[in-house]
C-alpha positions in Angstrom: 34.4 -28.2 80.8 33.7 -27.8 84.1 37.4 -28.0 85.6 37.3 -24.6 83.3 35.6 -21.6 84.5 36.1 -18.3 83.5 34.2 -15.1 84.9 33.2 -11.8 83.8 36.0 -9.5 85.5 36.7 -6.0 83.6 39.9 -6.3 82.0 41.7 -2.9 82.3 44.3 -3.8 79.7 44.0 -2.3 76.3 46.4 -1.6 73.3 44.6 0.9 70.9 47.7 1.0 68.5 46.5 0.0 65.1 46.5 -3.6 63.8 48.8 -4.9 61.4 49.0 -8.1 59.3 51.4 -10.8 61.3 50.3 -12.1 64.1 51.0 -14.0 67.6 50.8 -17.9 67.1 49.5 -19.6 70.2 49.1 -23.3 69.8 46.3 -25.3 72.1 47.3 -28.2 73.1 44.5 -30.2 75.1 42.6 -33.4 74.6 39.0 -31.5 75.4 37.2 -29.7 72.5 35.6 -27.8 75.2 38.9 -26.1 76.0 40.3 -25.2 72.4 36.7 -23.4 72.3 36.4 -21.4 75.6 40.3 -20.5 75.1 39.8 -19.2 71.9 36.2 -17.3 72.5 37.9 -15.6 75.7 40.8 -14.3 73.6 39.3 -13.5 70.2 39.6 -9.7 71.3 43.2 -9.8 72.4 45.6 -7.8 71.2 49.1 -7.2 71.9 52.3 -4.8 70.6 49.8 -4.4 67.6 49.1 -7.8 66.8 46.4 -10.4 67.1 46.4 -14.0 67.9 46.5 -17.0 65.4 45.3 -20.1 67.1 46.7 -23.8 66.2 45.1 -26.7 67.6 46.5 -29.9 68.3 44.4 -32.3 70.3 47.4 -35.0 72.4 50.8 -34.6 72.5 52.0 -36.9 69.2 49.6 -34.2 67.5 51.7 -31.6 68.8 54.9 -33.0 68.0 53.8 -33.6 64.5 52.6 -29.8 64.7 56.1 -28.8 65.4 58.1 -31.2 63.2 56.2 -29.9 60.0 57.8 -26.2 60.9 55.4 -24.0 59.3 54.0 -21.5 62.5 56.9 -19.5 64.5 54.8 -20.4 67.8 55.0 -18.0 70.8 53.2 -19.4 72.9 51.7 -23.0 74.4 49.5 -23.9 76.2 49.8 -27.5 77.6 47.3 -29.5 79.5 49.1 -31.5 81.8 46.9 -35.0 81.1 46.4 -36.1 77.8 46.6 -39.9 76.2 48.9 -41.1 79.0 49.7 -39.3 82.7 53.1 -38.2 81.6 52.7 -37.4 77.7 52.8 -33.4 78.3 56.1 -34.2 80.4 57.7 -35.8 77.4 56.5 -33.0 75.3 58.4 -30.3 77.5 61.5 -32.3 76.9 60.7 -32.8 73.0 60.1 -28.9 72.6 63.4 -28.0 74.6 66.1 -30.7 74.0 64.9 -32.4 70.7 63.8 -29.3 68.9 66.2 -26.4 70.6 63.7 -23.9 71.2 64.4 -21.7 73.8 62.4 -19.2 72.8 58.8 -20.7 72.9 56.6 -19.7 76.0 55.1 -23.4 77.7 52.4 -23.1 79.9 50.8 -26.2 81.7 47.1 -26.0 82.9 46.0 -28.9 84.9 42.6 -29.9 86.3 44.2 -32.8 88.0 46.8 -31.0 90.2 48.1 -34.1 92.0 48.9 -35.6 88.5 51.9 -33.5 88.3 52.9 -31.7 91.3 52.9 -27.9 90.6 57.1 -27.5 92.3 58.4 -30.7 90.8 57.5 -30.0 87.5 58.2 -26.3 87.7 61.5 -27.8 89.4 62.2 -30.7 86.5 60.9 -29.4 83.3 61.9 -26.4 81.5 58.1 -24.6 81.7 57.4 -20.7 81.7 54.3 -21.1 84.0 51.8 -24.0 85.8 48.4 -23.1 86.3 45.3 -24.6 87.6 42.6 -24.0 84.9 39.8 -23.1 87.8 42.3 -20.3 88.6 42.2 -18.6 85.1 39.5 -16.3 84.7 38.7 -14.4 81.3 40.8 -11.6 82.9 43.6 -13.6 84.9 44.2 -15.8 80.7 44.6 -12.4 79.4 47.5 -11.4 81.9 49.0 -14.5 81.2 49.2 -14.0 77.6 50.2 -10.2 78.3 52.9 -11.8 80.3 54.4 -14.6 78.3 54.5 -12.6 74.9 56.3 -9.7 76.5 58.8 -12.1 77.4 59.0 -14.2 73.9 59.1 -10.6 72.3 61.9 -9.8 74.6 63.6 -13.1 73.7 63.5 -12.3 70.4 64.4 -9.1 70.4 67.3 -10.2 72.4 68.3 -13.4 70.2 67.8 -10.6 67.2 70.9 -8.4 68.6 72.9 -11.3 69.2 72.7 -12.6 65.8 72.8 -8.6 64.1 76.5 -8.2 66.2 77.4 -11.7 64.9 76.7 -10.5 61.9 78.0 -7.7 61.8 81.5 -9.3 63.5 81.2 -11.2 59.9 80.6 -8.5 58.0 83.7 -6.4 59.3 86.2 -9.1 58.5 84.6 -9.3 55.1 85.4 -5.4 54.4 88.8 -5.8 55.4 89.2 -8.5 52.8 87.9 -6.2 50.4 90.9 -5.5 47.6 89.0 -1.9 46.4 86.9 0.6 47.2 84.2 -0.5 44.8 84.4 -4.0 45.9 84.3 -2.6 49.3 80.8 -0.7 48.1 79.1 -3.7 46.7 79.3 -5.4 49.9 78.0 -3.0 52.1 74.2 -3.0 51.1 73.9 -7.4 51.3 75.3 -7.2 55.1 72.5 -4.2 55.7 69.5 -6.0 54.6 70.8 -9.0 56.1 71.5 -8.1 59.6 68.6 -6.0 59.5 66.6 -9.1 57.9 64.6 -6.6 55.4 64.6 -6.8 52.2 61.4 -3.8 51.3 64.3 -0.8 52.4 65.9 2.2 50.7 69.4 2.6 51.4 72.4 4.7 50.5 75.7 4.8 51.9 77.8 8.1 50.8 80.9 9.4 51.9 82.8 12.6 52.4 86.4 13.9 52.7 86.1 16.2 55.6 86.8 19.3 54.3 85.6 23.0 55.7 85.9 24.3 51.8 83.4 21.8 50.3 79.7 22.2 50.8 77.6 19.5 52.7 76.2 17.8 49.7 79.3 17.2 48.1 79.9 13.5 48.9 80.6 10.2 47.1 77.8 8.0 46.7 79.6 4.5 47.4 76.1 2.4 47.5 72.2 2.2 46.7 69.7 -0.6 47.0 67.0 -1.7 44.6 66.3 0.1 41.4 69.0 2.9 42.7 72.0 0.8 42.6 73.4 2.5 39.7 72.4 5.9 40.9 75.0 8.9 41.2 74.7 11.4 43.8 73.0 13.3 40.9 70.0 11.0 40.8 69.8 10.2 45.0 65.8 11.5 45.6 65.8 14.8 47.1 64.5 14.4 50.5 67.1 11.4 51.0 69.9 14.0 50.4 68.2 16.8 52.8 68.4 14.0 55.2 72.0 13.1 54.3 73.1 16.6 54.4 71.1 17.8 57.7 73.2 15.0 59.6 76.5 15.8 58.2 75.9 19.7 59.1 75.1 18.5 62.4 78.0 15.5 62.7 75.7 13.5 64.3 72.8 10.5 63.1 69.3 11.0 63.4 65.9 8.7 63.5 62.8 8.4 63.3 59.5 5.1 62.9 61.3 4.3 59.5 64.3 6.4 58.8 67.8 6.7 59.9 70.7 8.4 58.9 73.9 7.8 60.5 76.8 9.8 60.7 80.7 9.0 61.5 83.8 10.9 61.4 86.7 9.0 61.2 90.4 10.3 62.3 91.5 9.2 59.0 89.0 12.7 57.9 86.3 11.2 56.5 83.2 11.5 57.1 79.9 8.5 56.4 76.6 9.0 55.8 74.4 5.6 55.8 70.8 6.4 55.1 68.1 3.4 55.4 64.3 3.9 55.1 62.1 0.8 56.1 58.4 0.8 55.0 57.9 -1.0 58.2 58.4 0.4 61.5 62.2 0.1 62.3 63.0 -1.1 66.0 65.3 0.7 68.8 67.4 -2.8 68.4 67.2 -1.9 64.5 68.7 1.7 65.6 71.8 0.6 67.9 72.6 -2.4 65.5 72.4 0.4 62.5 74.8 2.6 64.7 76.9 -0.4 65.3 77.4 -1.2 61.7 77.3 2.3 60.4 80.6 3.2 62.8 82.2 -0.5 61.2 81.6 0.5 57.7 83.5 4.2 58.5 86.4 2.7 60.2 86.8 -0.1 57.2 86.4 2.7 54.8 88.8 4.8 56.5 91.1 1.7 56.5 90.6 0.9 52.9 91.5 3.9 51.8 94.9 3.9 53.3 95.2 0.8 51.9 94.3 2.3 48.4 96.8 5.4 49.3 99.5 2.6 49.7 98.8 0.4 47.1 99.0 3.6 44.7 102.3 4.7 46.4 103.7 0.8 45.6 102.5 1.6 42.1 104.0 4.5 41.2 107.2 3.0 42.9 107.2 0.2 40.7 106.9 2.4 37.7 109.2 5.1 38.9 111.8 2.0 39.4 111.1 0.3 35.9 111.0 3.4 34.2 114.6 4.6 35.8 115.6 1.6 34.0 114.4 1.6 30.5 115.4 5.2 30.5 119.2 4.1 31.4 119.1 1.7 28.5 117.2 4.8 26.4 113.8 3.5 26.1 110.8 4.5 26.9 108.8 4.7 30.3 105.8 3.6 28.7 107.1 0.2 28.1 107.0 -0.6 31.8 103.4 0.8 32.1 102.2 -1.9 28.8 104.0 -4.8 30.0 101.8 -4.2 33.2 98.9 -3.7 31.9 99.9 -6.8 29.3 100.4 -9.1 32.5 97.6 -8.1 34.0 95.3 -8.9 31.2 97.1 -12.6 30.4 96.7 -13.2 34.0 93.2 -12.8 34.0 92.4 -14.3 30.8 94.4 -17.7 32.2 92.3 -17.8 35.6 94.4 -16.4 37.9 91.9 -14.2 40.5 91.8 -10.2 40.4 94.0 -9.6 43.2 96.8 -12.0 41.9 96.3 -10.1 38.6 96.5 -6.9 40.1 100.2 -8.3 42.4 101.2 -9.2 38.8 100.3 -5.8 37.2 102.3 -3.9 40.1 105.4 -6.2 40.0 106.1 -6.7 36.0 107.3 -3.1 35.5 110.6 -4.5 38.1 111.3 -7.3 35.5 114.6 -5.6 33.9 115.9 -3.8 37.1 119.1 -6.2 37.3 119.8 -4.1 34.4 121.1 -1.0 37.0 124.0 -3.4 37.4 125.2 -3.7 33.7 127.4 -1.3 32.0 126.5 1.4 29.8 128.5 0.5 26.9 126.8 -3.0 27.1 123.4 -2.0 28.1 123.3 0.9 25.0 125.1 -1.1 22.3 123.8 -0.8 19.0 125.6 -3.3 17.7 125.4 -7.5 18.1 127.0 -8.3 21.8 129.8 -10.7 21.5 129.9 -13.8 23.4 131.5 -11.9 26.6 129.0 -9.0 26.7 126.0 -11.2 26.1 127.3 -12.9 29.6 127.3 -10.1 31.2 124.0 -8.9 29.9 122.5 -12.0 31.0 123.4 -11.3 34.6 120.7 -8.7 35.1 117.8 -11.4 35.4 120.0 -13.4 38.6 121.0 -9.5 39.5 117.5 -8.3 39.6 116.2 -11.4 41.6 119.1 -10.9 44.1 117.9 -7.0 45.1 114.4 -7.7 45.7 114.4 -11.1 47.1 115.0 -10.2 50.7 112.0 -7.8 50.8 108.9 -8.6 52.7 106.4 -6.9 50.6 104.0 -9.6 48.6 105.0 -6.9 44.8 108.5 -7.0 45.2 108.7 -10.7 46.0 106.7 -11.0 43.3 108.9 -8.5 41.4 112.3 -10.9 42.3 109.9 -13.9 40.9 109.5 -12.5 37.4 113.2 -10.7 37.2 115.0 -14.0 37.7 112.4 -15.6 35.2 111.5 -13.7 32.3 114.2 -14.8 30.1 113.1 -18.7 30.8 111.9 -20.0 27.8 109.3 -23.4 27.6 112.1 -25.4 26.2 114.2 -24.7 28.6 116.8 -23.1 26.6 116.4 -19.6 28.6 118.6 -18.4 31.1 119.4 -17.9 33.8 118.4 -21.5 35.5 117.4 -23.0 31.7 114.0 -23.8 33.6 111.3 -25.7 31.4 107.3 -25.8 31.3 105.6 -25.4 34.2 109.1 -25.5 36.0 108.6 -22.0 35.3 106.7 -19.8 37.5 103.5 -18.4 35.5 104.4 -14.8 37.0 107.3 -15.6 35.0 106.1 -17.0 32.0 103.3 -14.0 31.3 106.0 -11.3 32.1 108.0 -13.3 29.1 105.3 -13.0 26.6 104.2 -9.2 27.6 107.9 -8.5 27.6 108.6 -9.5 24.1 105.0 -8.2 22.6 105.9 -5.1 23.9 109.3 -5.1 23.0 109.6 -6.1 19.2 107.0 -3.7 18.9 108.7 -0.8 19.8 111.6 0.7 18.8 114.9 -0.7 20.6 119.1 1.1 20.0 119.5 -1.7 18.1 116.4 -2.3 15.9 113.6 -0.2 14.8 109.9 -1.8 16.1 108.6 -4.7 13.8 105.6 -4.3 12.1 102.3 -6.0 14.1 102.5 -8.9 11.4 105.9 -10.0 12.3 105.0 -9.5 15.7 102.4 -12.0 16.0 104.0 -14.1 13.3 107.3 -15.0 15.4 104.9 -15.3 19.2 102.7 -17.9 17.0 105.9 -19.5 15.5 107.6 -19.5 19.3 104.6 -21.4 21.0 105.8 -24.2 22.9 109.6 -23.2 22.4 109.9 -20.0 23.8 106.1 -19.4 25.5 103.7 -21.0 27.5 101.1 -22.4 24.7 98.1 -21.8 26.4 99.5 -18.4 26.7 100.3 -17.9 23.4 96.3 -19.2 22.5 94.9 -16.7 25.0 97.0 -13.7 23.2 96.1 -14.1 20.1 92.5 -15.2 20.6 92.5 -11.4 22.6 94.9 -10.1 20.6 92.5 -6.8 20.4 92.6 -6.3 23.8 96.8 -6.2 24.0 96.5 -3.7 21.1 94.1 -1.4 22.7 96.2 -1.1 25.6 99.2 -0.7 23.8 97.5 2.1 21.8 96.8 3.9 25.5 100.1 4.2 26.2 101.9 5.9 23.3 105.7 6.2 23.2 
């Protein structure tokens, strides 16, 4: 005790801010009883950045290191007696704390009584420690500056390691919107990467978005996300103070802050404009702000991007059906007959476990199944009669014909497109044409196309039949599995068969 002393000095040092419930663990770590006491009576008052201190005790360095292994105190600080059950245990500890364990961000401070023990440059020199003081030089006031000091700098560590990890983050985050294969996908990812670089969970947010536009009013904007109880809120049912706040920084282009609010704002060259909005119950941080910014301008941008991505999948759409319909209506059928084989496909693709965005290449590519028909003659292509031998030849050469003009192309629908041209007409038996390919020989673009193909077409009415009845529809497809279709197909059809009806009912001839 009495290598200890402490006097009365006037500490001018005072944070009147109020306090709140987490605290600053310290951890003790000294073989005297004498010390845990006197450290902890000098420092019951202390206060700093609105918190208090917690104090751990742990009374020889194995104590401490089972302290540390058991994980459950984020410790700031420590302070280390440099003597303990052997001369060299608190030396070992240092190490332990830095190397073993990784942390860089605890605070170690050696006292010593016994100065010559452990030479205050070596050890300053050898060991990773913050600070190395003589316990007759810490007074009541000089042990409060010392604390002042060393949690200013763990905060500031923190706060720095914080950033690093929020831009990490957010690095993740961006790559994950550009993966993002729609605009509501694209939404339902946005609020999960907020709370998680933020680390909050006990927040309001709403991400909206506008099309830049002088003749709509401020608060006309898309609501693309909300957290919590509002997920499935419209911009109808967004609280009305959130959408003053919304509004205010899109009149003003620029984001605004406060303790516990921000709203950001971004325009994007692209014309839109993006409002996020996040309210924290707790106070948010200026690291909290410039990370928001940061993530705020990443979400505009991948917007912005996803949207032209949208605007060009559309365009590849309507292309497709433009194509397929040019077709059909050559050969005097309808246009809607490409637009239910699509959506046909689309449906067997799903229902056989191919992924959305597969299903969705599959959707946009079936309506190009019969465009080697532009190469077939009119008289052979509008028959009503039964082709002989000769014309039948020639009317098979639209499926090779059809692979040959889109093969070349480097779009992923088109390639697709030559796929399931060349392959439709492939039957599980391998008596199709044009490469009499058998089973799984055949690609399963192709062999879905096949079955939505004939669905659609013995349904509908052809120049040379009039469209079966649904009976005789499903009748031959159940009497063709494992000859002409894929007989897992064939199960998945009919065991859904309300779903193919309700689509073709959408799109009327």
């Amino acid at each position: 005790m009495s290598d200890f002393l402490f006097s009365e000095e006037p500490v001018t040092a005072s944070i009147d801010a109020p306090l709140k419930d987490d605290k600053w663990h310290v951890l003790i770590i000294d073989d005297e009883q004498d010390i845990h006491q006197v450290t902890k009576l000098v420092l019951s008052d202390f206060r700093f950045s609105d918190k208090r201190l917690e104090f751990h005790h742990a009374y020889s360095a194995k104590e401490a290191i089972e302290f540390f292994e058991s994980g459950q105190f984020s410790i700031a600080v420590a302070l280390v007696d440099v003597v303990m059950e052997t001369n060299h245990a608190e030396l070992e500890l240092i190490k332990y704390i830095r190397e073993s364990l990784g942390n860089a961000e605890i605070r170690l401070i050696l006292r010593t009584g016994q100065p010559g023990e452990a030479p205050e440059e070596a050890v300053i020199r050898d060991y990773d420690i913050n600070d190395y003081k003589n316990k007759t030089e810490l007074t009541s006031v000089k042990l409060k500056t010392l604390l002042y000091s060393a949690l200013r700098s763990y905060r500031d560590i923190l706060t720095i390691n914080k950033a690093k990890k929020g831009l990490e983050r957010i690095i993740e985050a961006s790559s994950s919107f550009l993966q993002c294969n729609s605009i509501n996908e694209f939404a339902s990812t946005i609020l999960g990467h907020v709370t998680d670089i933020m680390g909050i969970s006990d927040t309001e947010i709403y991400c909206v978005a506008a099309v830049n536009n002088d003749a709509n009013p401020p608060q006309d904007f898309t609501l693309l996300a909300a957290s919590g109880e509002n997920r499935v809120a419209t911009c109808n049912h967004i609280p009305e103070p959130v959408v003053k706040s919304i509004v205010s920084a899109r009149a003003k282009h620029s984001s605004s802050c406060d303790e516990k609010t921000y709203v950001g704002y971004f325009h994007t060259q692209g014309g839109l404009e993006t409002m996020l909005y996040v309210n924290k119950e707790s106070h948010l941080q200026e690291t909290d702000y410039h990370l928001l910014e940061f993530f705020a301008n990443n979400i505009a941008m991948a917007y912005d991007n996803l949207r032209l991505r949208e605007s060009i999948k559309e365009s590849q759409k309507e292309l497709s059906y433009i194509l397929g319909e040019a077709v059909e209506k050559r050969s005097k059928e309808t246009g809607s007959h490409v637009k239910r084989v699509a959506h046909y496909s689309q449906l067997l693709a799903q229902l056989c476990g191919l992924n959305a965005y597969r299903s969705e290449i599959i959707k946009l590519a079936s309506p190009l199944h019969d465009v080697g028909k532009i190469s077939i003659p009119d008289r052979i292509l509008n028959k009503a009669d039964k082709l002989d031998p000769e014309e039948w030849a020639v009317m098979q050469t639209h499926a090779e014909m059809g692979y040959q003009i889109l093969k070349n192309s480097q779009n992923e629908i088109l390639r697709c497109g030559a796929i399931i041209a060349r392959e439709h007409h492939e039957k599980w038996d391998g008596s199709g044409y044009p490469q009499g390919l058998a089973g799984k020989d055949i690609n399963i673009v192709g062999r879905i196309t096949a079955l939505a193909d004939v669905f659609d077409a013995l349904g509908s009415d052809r120049c040379y039949k009039p469209a079966w009845p649904m009976e005789k529809v499903i009748e031959l497809i159940k009497a063709e599995k494992g000859k002409h279709f894929d007989p897992n197909l064939v199960e998945l059809f009919v065991a859904n068969l309300d779903k193919f009806i309700a689509i073709r009912d959408s799109y009327p001839d």
